[in-house]
C-alpha positions in Angstrom: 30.5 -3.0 20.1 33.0 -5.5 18.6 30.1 -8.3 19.4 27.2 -6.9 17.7 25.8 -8.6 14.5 26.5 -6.7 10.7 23.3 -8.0 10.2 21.2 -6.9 13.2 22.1 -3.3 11.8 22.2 -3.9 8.0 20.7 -5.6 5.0 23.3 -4.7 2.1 21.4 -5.0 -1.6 23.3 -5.0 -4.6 22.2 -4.8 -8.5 24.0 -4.8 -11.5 23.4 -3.6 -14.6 24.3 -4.2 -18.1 24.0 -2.3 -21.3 23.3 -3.7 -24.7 24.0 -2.0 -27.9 20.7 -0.6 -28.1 21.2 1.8 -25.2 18.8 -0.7 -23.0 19.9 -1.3 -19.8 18.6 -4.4 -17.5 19.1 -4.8 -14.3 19.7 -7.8 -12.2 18.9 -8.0 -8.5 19.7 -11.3 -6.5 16.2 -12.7 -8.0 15.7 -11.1 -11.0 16.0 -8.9 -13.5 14.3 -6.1 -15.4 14.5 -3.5 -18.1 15.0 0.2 -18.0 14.5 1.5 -21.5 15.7 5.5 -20.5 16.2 7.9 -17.4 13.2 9.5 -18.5 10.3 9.1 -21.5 8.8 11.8 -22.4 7.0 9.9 -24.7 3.7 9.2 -23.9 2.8 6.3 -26.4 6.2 4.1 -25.7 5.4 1.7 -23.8 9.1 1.3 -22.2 9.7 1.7 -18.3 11.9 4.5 -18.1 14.2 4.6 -14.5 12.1 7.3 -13.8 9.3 5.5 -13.9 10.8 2.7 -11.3 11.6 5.4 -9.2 8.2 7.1 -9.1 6.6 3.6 -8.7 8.9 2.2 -5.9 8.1 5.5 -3.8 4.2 4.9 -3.9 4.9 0.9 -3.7 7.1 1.3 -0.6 4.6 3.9 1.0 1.6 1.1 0.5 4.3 -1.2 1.7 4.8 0.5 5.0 1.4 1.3 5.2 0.6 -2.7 5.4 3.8 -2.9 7.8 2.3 -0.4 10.1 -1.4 -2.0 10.2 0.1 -5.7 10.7 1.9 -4.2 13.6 -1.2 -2.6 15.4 -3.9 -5.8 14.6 -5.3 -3.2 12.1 -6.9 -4.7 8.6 -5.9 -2.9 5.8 -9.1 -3.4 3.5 -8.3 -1.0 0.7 -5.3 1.0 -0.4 -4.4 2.9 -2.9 -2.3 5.5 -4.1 -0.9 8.0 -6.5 2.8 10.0 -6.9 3.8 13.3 -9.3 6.9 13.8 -9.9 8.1 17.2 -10.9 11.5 17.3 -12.8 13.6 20.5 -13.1 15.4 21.1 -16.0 14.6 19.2 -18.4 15.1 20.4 -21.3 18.7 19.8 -20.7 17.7 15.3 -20.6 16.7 16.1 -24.3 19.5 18.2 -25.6 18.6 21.6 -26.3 21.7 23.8 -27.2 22.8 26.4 -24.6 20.3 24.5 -21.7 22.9 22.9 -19.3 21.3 23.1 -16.2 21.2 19.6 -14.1 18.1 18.0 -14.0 16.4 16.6 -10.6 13.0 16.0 -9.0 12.3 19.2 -7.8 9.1 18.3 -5.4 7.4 14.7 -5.0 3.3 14.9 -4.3 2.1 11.5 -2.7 -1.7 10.9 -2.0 -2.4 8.2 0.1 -6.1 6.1 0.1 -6.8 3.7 2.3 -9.5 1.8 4.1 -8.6 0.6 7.7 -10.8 -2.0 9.8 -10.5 -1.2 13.0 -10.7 2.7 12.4 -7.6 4.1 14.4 -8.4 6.7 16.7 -6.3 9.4 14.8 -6.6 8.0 11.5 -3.3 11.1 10.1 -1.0 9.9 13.1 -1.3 6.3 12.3 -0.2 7.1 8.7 2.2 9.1 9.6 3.6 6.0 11.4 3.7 4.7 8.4 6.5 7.3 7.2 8.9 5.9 9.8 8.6 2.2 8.2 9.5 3.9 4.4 13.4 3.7 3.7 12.4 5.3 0.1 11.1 7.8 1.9 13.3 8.4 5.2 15.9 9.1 2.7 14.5 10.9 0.3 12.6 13.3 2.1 16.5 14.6 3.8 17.2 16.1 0.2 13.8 16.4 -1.7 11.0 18.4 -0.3 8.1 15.5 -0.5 4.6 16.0 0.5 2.7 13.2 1.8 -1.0 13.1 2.0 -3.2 10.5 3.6 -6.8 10.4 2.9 -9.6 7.7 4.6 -12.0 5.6 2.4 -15.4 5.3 3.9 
């Protein structure tokens, strides 16, 4: 045990962020940077990213990601992906102040819907997907605290 490689067993990722006095945050990783306007927006002409918004779009990105992982693996084309995530959030009413309302707010159930197009055509099209799930960090971790429901559906 005292031989084995940190790294064989880890990859350690580290942000930091920074606030300005407009309440913006951005956010650098070890390439780059981007900018979170608010945890959530619930308004639907701002054009800011909200963290929410990451966070909805890094759980449908890393599924499509590990999607692609899982066909490179098995010789399998992936010719066409797509997908699409709801988020449902509890509570909140309490993000945008209401007096007396002080319950915590959290993603209360997470709806994933899968497309894709595969060349060659596994034999059990569900089970190779569901592959897939083991490939997702987003999701391995996730899923132990959110209920998440995760649906895969075959282009013709």
């Amino acid at each position: 045990m005292a031989n084995e490689i940190y790294e064989a067993h880890f990859y350690d990722v580290r942000y930091r962020a920074v606030m300005d006095t407009q309440q913006q945050v951005k956010v650098f990783t070890d390439r780059n940077s981007f900018n979170i306007s608010k945890i959530v927006n619930f308004d639907n002409e701002c054009s800011n990213i909200s963290s929410s918004d990451y966070f909805g779009g890094a759980i449908i990105s890393s599924l499509l990601s590990a999607l692609a992982a899982q066909c490179l693996r098995h010789r399998t084309t992936l010719e066409e992906a797509e997908g699409t995530a709801q988020l449902q959030l509890a509570n909140p009413l309490t993000l945008v102040g209401v007096k007396g309302l002080d319950d915590k707010p959290y993603f209360s159930r997470i709806t994933l819907t899968i497309y894709a197009l595969l060349a060659p055509e596994p034999e059990d099209f569900q089970a190779f997907c569901q592959q897939a799930l083991l490939l997702c960090p987003i999701y391995q971790t996730l899923s132990r605290s959110t209920p998440i429901d995760v649906s895969f559906k075959q282009l013709l």
